[in-house]
N, C-alpha and C positions, 0 to 999 in steps of 0.2 A: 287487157285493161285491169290496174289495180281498184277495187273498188276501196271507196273514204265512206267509213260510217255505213256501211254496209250497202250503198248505193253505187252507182257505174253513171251517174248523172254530175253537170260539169259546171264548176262555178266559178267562171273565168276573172272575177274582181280579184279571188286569191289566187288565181291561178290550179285548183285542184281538182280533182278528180276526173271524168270523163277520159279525153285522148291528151293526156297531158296538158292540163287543166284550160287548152285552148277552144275555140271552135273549130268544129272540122274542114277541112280544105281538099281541093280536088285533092288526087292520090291517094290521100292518106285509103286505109286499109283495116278495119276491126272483124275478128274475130266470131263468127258464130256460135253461141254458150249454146253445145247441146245438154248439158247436164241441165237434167227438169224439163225436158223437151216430151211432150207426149202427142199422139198421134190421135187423142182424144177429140174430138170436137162440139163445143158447146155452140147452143142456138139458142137462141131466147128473142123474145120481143116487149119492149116498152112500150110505155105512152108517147105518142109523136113528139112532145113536149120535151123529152129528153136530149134528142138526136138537130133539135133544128138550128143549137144554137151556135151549129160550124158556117152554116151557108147564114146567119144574122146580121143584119152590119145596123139595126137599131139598136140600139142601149139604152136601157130606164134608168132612170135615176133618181134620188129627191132632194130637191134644193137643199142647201146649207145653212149653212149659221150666217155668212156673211150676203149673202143671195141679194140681200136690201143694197149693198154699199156698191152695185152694176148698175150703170146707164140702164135704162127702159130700152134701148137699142141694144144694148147685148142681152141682154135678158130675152128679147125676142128672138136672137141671133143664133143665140144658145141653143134655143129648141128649133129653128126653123131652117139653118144652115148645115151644112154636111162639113166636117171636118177631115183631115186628110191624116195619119199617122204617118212622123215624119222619122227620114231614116237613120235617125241619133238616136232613136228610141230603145231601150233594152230594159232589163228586170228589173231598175231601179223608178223606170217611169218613160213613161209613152206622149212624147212633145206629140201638140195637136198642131197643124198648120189651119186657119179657117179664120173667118172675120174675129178681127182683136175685140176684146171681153173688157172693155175701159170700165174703171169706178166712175161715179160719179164725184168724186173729190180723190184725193191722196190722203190717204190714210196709214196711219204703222200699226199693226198688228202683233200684239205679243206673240212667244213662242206658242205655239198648242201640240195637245195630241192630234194625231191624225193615222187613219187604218188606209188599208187597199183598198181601192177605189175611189177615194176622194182626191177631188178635180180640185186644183190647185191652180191662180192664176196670177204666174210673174207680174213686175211694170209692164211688159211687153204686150198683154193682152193675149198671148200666146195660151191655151189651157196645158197641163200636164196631170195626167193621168197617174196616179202613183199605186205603183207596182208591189209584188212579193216580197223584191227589197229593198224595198224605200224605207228611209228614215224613218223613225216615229214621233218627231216631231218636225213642226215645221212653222214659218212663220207669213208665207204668201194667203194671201184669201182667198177662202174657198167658196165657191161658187154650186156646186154640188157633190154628191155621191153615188157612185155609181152600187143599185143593187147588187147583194150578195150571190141571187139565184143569174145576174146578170156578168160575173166578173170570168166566169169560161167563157164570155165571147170576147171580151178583152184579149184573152189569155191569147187565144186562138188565131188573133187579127196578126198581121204581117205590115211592114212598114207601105206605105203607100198607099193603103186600102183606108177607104172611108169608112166612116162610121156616122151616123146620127143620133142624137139625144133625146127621150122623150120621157118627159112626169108622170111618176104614178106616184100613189097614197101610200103610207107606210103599210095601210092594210092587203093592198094589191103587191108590196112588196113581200109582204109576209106569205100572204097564199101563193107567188110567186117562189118563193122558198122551201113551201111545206109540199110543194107540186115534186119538183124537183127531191127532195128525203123520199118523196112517197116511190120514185122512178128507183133509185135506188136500192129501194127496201125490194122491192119487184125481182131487180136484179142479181142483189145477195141471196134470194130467195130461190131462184132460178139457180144461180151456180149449185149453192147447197146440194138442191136434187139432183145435182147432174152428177155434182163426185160421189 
């Protein structure tokens, strides 16, 4: 494999990099890079806090700017309902299958900025989840954000698997965040010693 930009990871909108800029398929066939292979083995251990959030399928999140302009039934539905990750979903955003998210009126919404993780809700009531590459702007209303220290469980999830939503405070999002740097710093720490 040719690496693009000094990576061997594959971004299949342009068609580049990885096994010929595609997803891999039975057959195909990659190479084992031994150069920088060592027979080294590093141990270490973190805070449980770091490792749990492959087997997660809750998601924090904190309401939006638009949160007000949902039915009091989606609003409930929101946090009380399991959503399904549907299998259109890819890096640009992750379609939710789960009870429709209505406004309470019909509303047009100018363009805005918008980051990863914020929940975005077509006419359809349908939520989408927007990805690493998604646009940066966007004009559907948003209904919430999914935290920073929460968007490796996203990352993680497969299409069909559920997920639930649940509110925290900006401040529980923030210690939520500085848990996770501190798991980290642990870890950098740990290799360090080790080479």
């Amino acid at each position: 494999m040719d690496k693009q930009l000094g990576s061997c990871s594959t971004y299949t909108p342009a068609k580049v990099g990885g096994y010929y800029g595609r997803p891999l398929k039975a057959g195909d066939k990659i190479e084992f890079n031994h150069q920088g292979h060592t027979e080294r083995k590093i141990s270490w251990s973190a805070s449980p806090s770091f490792f749990t959030y492959l087997h997660k399928k809750e998601v924090r999140v904190l309401k939006s700017k638009q949160w007000n302009w949902f039915t009091e039934e989606a609003q409930s539905s929101f946090f009380s309902e399991e959503f399904t990750i549907q299998a259109e979903s890819d890096r640009m955003g992750y379609r939710l299958d789960g009870p429709k998210l209505m406004m309470n009126e019909a509303r047009e919404l100018d363009t805005e900025g918008i980051a990863t993780g914020t929940i975005q809700v077509p006419p359809n009531g349908q939520p989408i989840i927007l990805m690493a590459d998604s646009q940066p702007t966007g004009g559907y209303p948003k209904i919430a954000n999914i935290i920073t220290a929460d968007l490796p469980v996203i990352a993680q999830l497969k299409p069909l698997e559920k997920i639930q939503f649940k509110e925290v405070t900006l401040e529980e999002a923030y210690r939520a965040l500085t848990t996770i740097e501190d798991d980290f710093k642990i870890i950098k720490a740990g290799i360090r010693l080790k080479m």
